[in-house]
N, C-alpha and C positions, 0 to 999 in steps of 0.2 A: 410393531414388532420391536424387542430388545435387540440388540446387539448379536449382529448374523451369530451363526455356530462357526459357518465356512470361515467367517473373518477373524474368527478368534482363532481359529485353525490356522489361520494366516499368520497371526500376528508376529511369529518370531522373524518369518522372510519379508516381510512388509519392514520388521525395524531393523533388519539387514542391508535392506533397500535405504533405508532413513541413515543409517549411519552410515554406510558407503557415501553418500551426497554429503554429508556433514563433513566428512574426511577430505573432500578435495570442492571448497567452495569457490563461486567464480562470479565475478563482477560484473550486475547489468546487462550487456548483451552479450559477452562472452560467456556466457552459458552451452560451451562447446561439448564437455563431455557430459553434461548433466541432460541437456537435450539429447545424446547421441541413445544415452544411459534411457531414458526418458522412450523414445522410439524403439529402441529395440524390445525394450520389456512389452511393449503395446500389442506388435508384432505379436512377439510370445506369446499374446495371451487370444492371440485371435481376432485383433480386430479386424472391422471390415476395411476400414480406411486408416491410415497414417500418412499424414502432412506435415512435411519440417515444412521448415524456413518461413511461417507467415509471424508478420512482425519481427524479421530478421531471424532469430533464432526461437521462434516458437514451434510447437507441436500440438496438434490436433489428431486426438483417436474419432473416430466413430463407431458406435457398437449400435448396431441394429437389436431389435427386439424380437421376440418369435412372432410377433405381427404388428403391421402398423397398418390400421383402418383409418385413424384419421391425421395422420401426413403430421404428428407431434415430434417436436424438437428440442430434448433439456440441456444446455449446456452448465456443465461443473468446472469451476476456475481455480486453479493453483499457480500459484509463482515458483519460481527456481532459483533466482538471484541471492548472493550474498552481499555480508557490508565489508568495507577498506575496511578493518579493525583487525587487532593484533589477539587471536582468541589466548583467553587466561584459565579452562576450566581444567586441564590438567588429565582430560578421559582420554583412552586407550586409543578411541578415534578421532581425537581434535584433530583441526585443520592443519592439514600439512605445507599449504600454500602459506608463505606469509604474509601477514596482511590484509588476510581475508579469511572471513567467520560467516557461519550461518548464526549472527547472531539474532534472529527476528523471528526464526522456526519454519523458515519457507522450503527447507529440507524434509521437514513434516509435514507440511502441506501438500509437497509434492509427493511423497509417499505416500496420504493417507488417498489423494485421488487415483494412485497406480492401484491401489489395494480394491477401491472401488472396482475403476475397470477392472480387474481381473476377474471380482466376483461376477460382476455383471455382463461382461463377455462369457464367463461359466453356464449361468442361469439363465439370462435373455427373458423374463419373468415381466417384460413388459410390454406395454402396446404401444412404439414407436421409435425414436432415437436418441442414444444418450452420445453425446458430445464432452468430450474431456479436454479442456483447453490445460494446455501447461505455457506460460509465461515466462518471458526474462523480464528484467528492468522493471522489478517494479519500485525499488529504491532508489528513488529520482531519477527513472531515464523514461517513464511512462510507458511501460510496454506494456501494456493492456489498449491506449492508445494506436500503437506502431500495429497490435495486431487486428483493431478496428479500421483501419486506415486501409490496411491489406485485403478487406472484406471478410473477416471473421464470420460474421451476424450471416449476411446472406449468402456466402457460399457453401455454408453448412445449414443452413435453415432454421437456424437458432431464436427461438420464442419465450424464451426464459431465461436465465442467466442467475449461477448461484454459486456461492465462495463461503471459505473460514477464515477466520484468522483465532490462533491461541493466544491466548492474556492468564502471563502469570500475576500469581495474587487472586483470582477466581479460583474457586476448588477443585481441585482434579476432574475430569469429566463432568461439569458444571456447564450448560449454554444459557444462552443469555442475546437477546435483541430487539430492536427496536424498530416500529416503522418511522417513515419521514426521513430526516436528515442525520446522521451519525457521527459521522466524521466529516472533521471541515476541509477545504478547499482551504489549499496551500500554496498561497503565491510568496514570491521573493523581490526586495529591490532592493534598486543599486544606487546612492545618489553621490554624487561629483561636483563636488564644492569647488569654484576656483577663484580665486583672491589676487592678493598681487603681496610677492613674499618681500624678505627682506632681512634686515639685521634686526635680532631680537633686543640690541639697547634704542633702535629709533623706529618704533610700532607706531608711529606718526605718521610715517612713511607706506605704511602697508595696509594692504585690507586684510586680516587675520584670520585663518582660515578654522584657527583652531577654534578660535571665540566662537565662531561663526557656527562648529560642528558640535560646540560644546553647550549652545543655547538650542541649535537643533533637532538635538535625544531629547532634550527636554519638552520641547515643545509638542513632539511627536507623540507623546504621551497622552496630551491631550484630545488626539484624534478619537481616539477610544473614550476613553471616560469625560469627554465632554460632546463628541456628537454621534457616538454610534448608542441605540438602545438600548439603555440598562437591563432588558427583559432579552434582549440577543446576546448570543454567546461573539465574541470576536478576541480577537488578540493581535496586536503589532509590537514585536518585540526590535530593538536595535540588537543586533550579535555581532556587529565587530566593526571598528573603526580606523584607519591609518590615515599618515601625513605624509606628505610626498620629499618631506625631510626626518633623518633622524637624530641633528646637529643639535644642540644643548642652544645655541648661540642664535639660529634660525629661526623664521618665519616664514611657515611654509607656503606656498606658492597653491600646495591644492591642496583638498580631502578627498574623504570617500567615508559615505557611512553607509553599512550595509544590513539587512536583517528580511524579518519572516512574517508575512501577515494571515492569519487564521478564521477563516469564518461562517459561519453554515447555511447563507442566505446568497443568493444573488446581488441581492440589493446593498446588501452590507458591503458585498464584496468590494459593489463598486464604486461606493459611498467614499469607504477606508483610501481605495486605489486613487480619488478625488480629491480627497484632503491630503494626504500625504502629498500631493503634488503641488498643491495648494500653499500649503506650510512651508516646504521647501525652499519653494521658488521665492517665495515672499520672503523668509528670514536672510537667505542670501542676497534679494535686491535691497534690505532693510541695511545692511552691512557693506553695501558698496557691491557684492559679488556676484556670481551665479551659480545655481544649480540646473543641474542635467540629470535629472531622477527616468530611471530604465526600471519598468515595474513586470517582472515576468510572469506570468499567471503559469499555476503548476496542474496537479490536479482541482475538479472540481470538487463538491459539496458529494459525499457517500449518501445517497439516499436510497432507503430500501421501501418499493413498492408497498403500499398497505397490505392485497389482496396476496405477494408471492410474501409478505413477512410473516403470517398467518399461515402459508403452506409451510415456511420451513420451521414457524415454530409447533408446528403440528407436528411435525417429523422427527424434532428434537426433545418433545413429549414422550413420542412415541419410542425412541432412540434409549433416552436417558430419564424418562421419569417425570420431568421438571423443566420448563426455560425459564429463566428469569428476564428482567425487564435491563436491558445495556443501557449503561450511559453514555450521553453524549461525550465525546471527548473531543481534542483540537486535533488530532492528529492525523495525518493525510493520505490516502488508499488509493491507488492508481485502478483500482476496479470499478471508482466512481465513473468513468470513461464507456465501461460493459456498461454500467446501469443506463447511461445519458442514452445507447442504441437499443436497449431490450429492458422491459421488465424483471426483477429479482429482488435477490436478499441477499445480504452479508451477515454472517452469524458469527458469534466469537464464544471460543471452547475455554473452559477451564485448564490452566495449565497448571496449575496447584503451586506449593508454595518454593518457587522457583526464584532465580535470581530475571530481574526484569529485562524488558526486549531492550537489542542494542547494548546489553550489558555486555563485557569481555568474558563474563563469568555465568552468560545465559547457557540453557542446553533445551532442548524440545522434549516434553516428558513421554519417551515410551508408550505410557500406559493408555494416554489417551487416542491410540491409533485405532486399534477396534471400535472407538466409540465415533470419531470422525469417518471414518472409512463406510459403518452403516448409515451414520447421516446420510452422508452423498450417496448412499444403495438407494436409501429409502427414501430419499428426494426425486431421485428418477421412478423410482415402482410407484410411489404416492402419486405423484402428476400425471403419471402417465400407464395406470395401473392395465394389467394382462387382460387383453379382448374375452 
């Protein structure tokens, strides 16, 4: 089926809903009024069941079907979180908070999954249970994690597990995905260079920490393009460096170089996590010093099911005409956490020629609400079609 009628009927209260959330974004797990916002429409619309607070500030609807013969469980996943950033686009409903933007479109996500439930607490046009997860933190605080932890999966009975994400620069109402692996697995470290500082005219005297942090980035380079597979995707970036002096005349006593490593494989992951420790520890005993490398693992590797990536792009055929084939990219999805307990998919909608996620100057495109909205219909009625 195209694009419900009811949800085009929807669609002006659906992006009433979307810009209200855009209007007052909120950080991570304070997601206070957007859950509060979130539960009551749920309510409204009849569900059987509403649950705050799993994964601190999450909400869970359940909407039963007009029969379930075989005990079927779909869960649909949205986020609610915004980013720190200062929004710059100048609309009627920019964020009024400052310092905080839905700059990512998770104001749209969470809309386009209300607008579902609403239809489908309306219709009930299926054979078993649809499960609406709404999310905080998924902008590095891992709450899709926080609400696995909680017992998401098996206190609702959840046997599938399915998400969007918008990407401007795709064409408006364009979907697009991939089975295997998607999106990588985002860790961070931290390393702590220590030397022994001193007067900058008698470096005879000192172990140098900057030398020390300055052949370090360098080397670290190497991890990648000399022992991770040229045919695997990875990436280890350095993003920021300091000295525990900021004296013209100094030699600092410690460092710190810090950054981001990216990779869509286990094995890579912990290849990368092995040499960087490796390198570290070695450049700094080469130098007289030491390092203390702290590697924190973020999300893992986004991988979508073969057999659920083939339902939803069946659905998205069905939806929109057309999927296309996603590419891989580095960038990191806390929904990878839902996939590691339940089979799914992650799909990514055209958001047309928009300014990019994360931008100060992003906005989530209206138009494509009716067309995410019938996805998530038609991912529940597809999987779990009426007895």
């Amino acid at each position: 089926m195209p694009i419900r009628n009811r949800l085009a009927e929807l669609h002006e209260e659906i992006t009433g809903w979307r810009r209200d959330i855009h209007e007052h974004p909120e950080i991570l797990y304070d997601t206070h009024r957007t859950s509060a916002l979130v539960a009551d429409k749920l309510k409204e619309f009849g569900c059987d069941e509403v649950v705050t607070g799993i994964g601190r500030t999450g909400v869970v609807g359940v909407i039963k079907g007009k029969t379930d013969t075989l005990g079927r469980a779909i869960g649909l996943r949205a986020d609610m979180d915004a980013l720190p950033m200062q929004e710059q686009t100048g609309l009627d409903y920019a964020s009024k908070t400052p310092d905080a933007m839905h700059a990512c479109g998770h104001d749209g996500h969470t809309a386009m999954v209300l607008g579902a439930a609403k239809y489908l607490a309306e219709t009930r046009n299926f054979d078993g249970t649809a499960v609406v997860i709404f999310q905080p933190a998924e902008e590095g605080g891992n709450g899709a994690e926080a609400m696995c932890q909680d017992g998401l999966m098996d206190r609702f009975g959840i046997q599938e597990v399915y998400a969007m994400h918008n990407v401007p620069g795709l064409p408006t109402g364009q979907f697009a995905i991939r089975s295997g692996p998607l999106l990588a697995a985002a860790d961070e470290f931290d390393i702590h260079l220590e030397g022994h500082g001193g007067h900058a005219a008698k470096p005879q005297e000192t172990v140098d920490t900057t030398v020390m942090l300055s052949q370090l980035i360098v080397a670290l380079q190497t991890v990648v393009a000399r022992n991770a597979d040229p045919i695997e995707q990875s990436v280890l970036s350095v993003t920021s460096v300091e000295t525990s002096s900021k004296a013209f005349n100094v030699i600092p006593q410690s460092a710190r170089v810090r950054g981001t490593v990216r990779t869509h494989s286990s094995e890579m992951r912990a290849m990368i996590e092995k040499r960087l420790t490796e390198v570290a520890t070695g450049i700094a005993a080469t130098m007289g010093g030491t390092a203390t490398v702290t590697y924190n693992k973020g999300v893992p590797v986004t991988i979508n099911a073969e057999e659920q990536t083939g339902y939803a792009e069946e659905a998205a055929i069905a939806v929109g005409g057309s999927c296309g084939v996603a590419p891989m990219v580095m960038g990191g999805e806390d929904f990878s956490f839902m996939l590691e307990e339940r089979p799914g998919a992650f799909i990514i909608l055209g958001n047309g020629d928009s300014a990019g996620l994360h931008h100060p100057e992003y906005n989530f495109n209206d138009e494509i609400i009716p067309i995410g909205c019938s996805w998530f219909a038609e991912m529940v009625e597809r999987r779990m079609p009426a007895a």
